[in-house]
MDAnalysis code that builds the backbone (N, CA, C; Angstrom):
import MDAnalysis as mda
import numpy as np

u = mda.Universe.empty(291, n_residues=97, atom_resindex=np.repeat(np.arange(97), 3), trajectory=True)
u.add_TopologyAttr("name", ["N", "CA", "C"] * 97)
u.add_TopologyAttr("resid", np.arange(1, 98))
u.add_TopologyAttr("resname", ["UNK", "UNK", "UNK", "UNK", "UNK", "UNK", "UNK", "UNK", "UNK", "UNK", "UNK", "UNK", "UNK", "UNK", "UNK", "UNK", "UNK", "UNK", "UNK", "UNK", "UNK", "UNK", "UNK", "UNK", "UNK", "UNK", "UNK", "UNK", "UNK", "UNK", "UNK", "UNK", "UNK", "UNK", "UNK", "UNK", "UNK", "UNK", "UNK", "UNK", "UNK", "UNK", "UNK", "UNK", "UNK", "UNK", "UNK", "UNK", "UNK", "UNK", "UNK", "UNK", "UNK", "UNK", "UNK", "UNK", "UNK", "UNK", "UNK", "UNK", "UNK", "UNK", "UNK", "UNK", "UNK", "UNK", "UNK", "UNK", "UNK", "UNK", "UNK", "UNK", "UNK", "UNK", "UNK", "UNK", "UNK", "UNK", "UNK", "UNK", "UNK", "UNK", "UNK", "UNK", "UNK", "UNK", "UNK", "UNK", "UNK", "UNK", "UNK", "UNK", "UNK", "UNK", "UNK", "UNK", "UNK"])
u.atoms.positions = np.array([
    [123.202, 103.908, 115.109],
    [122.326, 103.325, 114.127],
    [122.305, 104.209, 112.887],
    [122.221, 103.647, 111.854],
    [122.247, 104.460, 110.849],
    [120.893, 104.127, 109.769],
    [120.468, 105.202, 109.113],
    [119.172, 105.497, 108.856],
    [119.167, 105.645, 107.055],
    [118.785, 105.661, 106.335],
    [118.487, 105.700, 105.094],
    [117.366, 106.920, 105.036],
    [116.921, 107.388, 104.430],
    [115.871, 108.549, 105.062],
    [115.785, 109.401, 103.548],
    [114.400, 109.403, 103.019],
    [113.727, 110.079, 101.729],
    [113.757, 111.350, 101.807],
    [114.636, 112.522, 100.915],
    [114.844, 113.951, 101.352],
    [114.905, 114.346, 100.144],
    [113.448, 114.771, 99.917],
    [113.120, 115.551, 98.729],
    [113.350, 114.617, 97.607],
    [112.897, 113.418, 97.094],
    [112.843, 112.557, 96.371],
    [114.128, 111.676, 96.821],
    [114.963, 111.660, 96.991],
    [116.338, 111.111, 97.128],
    [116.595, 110.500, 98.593],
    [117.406, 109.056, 98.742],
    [117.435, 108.607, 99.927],
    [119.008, 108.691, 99.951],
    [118.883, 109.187, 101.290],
    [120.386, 109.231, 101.946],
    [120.536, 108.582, 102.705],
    [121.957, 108.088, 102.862],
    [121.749, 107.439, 104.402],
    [122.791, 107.800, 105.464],
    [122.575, 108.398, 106.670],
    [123.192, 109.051, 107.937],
    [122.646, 108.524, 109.335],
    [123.512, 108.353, 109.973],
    [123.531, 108.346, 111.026],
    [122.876, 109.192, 112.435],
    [122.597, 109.235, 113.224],
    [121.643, 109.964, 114.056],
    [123.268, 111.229, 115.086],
    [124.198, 109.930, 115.042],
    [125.330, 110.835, 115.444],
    [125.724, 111.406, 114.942],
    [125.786, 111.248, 113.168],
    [126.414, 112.224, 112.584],
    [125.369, 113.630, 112.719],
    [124.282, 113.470, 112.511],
    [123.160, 114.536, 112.474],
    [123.162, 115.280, 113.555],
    [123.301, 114.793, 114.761],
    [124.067, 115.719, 116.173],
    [124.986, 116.086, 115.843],
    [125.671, 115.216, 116.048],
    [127.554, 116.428, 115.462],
    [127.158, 117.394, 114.448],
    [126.643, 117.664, 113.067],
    [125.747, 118.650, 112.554],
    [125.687, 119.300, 113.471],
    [124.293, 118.972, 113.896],
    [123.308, 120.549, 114.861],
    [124.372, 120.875, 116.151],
    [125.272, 120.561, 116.675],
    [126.115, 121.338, 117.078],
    [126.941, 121.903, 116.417],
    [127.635, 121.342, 115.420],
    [128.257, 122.043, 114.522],
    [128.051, 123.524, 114.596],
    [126.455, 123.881, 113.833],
    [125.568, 124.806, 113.349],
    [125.083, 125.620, 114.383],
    [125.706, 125.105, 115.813],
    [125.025, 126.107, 117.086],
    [125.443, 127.704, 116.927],
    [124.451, 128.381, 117.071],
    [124.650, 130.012, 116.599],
    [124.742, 130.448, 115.253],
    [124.221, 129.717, 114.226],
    [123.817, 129.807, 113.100],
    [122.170, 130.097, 112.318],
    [122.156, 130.594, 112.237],
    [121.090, 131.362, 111.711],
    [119.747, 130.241, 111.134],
    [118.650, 129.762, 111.482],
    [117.624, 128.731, 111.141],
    [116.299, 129.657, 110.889],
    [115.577, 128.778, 110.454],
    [113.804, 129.232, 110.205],
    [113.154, 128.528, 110.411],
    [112.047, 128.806, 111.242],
    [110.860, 127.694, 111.384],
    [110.235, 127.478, 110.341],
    [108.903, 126.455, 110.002],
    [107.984, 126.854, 109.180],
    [107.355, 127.560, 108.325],
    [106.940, 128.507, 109.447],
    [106.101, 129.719, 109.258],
    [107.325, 130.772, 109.695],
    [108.678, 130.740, 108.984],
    [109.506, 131.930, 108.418],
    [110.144, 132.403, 109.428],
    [110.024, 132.086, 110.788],
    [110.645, 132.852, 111.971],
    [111.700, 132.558, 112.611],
    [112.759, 133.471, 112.536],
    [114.515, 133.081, 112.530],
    [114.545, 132.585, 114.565],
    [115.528, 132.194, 114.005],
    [115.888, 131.538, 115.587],
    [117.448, 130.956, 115.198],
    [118.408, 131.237, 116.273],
    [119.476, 130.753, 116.811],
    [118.875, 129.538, 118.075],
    [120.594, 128.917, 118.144],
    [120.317, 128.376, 119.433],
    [121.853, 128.245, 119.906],
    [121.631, 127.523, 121.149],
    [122.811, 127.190, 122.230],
    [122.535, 125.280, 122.759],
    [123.597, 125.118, 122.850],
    [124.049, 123.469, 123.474],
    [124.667, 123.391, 124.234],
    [124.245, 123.119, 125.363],
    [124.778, 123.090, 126.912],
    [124.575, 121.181, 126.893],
    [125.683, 120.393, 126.673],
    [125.567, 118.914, 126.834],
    [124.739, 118.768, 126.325],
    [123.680, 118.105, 126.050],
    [122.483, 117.204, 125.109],
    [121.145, 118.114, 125.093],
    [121.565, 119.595, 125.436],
    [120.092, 120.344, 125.632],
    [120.615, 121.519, 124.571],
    [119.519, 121.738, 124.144],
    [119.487, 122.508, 122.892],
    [118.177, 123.395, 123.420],
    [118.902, 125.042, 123.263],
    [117.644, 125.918, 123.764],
    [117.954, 126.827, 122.721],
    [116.558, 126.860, 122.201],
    [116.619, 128.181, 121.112],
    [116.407, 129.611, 121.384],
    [116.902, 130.566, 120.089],
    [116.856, 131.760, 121.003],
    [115.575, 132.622, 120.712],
    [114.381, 131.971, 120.741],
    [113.169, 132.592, 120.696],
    [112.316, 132.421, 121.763],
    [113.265, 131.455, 122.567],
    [112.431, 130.676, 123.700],
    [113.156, 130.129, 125.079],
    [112.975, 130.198, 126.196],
    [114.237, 129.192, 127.083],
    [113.739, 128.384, 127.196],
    [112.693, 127.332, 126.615],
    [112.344, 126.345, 126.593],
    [113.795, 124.824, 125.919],
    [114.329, 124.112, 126.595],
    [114.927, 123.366, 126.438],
    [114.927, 122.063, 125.790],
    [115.164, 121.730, 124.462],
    [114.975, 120.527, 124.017],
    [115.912, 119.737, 123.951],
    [115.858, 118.169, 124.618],
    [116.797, 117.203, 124.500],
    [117.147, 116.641, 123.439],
    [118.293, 116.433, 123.455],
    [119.047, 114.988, 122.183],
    [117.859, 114.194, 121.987],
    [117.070, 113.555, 122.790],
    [115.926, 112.744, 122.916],
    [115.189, 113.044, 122.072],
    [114.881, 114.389, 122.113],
    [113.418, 114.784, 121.116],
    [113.732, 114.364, 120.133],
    [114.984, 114.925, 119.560],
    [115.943, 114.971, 118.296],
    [115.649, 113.540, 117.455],
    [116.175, 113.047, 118.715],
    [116.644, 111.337, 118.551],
    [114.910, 110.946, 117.793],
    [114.156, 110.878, 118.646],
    [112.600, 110.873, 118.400],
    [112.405, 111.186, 116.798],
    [112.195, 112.969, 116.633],
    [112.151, 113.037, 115.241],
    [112.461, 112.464, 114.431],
    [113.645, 112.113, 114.248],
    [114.495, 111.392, 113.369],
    [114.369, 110.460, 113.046],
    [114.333, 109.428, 113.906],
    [113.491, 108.130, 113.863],
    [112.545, 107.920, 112.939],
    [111.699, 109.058, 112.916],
    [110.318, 109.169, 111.847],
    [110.668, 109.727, 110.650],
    [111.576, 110.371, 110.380],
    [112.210, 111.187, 109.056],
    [112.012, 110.206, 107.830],
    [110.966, 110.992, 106.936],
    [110.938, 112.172, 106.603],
    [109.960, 113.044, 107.005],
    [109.638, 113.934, 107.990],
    [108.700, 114.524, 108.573],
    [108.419, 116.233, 107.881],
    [107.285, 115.612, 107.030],
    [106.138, 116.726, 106.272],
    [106.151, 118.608, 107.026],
    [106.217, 118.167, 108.406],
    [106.155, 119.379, 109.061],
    [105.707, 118.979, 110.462],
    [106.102, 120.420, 111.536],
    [106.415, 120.162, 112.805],
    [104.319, 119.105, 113.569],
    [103.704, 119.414, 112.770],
    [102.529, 118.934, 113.380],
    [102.634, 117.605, 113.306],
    [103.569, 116.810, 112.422],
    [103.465, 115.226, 112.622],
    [104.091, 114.847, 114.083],
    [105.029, 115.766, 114.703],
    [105.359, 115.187, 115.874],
    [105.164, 116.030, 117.031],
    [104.178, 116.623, 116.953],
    [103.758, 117.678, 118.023],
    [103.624, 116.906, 119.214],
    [103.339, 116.075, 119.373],
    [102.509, 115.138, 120.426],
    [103.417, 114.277, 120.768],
    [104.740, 113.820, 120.448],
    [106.112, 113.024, 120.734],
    [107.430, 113.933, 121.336],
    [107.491, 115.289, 120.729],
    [108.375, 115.902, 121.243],
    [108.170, 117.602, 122.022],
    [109.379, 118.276, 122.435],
    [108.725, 119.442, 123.253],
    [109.254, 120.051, 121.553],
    [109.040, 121.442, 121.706],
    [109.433, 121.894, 120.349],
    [109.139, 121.449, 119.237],
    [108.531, 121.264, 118.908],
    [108.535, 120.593, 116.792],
    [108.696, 121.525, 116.143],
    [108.417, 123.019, 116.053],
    [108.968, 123.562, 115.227],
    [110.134, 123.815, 115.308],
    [110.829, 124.031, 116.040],
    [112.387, 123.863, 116.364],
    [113.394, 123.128, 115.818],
    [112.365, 121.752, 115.970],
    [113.254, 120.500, 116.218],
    [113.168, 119.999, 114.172],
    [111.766, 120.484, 114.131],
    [112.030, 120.409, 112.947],
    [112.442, 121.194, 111.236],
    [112.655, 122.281, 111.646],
    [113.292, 123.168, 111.389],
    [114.860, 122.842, 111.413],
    [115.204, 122.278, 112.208],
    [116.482, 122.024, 112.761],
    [116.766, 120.946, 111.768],
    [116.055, 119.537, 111.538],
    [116.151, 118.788, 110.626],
    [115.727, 118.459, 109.372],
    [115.178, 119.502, 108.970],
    [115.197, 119.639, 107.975],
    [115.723, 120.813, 107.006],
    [116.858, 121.217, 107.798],
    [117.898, 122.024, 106.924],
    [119.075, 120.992, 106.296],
    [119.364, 121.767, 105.102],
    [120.139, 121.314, 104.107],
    [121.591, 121.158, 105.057],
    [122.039, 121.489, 105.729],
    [123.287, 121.781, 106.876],
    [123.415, 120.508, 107.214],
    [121.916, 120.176, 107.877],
    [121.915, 119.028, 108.949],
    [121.846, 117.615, 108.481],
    [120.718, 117.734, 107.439],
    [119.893, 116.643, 106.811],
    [121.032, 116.477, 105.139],
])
């Protein structure tokens, strides 16, 4: 499915696969949360574990976020996915998004 999606005044439009292929791309590449705090990660098949945490987030969450994009910050989807700062951090880098 492909998405149209408002990023920083401007609408793009991408795909949810292309945006995975991205964040693997970018696995072991250097990210920031929110509130400034670096994190790597690893992709073992559709699980994405960052390296601040062994907490494991699925393609799913991903998939989830995205869906809702353009997302303000990780508290709009605290309550839909495991990780939001992660996840959104993750999508809303210039790399990915």
């Amino acid at each position: 499915m492909i998405y149209d999606i408002l990023i920083g005044g401007d609408s793009i439009t991408i795909s949810f696969d292309e945006v995975w292929n991205r964040i693997k791309q970018n696995e072991g590449y250097l990210f920031k949360t929110i509130s400034g705090l670096d994190f790597t990660y690893k992709i073992n098949n559709n699980i994405l574990v960052p390296s601040r945490t062994n907490y494991p987030l699925g393609k799913s969450d991903f998939k989830k976020a995205f869906d809702l994009m353009p997302i303000k910050g990780p508290g709009e989807i605290n309550k839909i996915v495991r990780g939001p700062a992660y996840i959104w951090a993750i999508l809303n880098d210039s790399r990915i998004i």
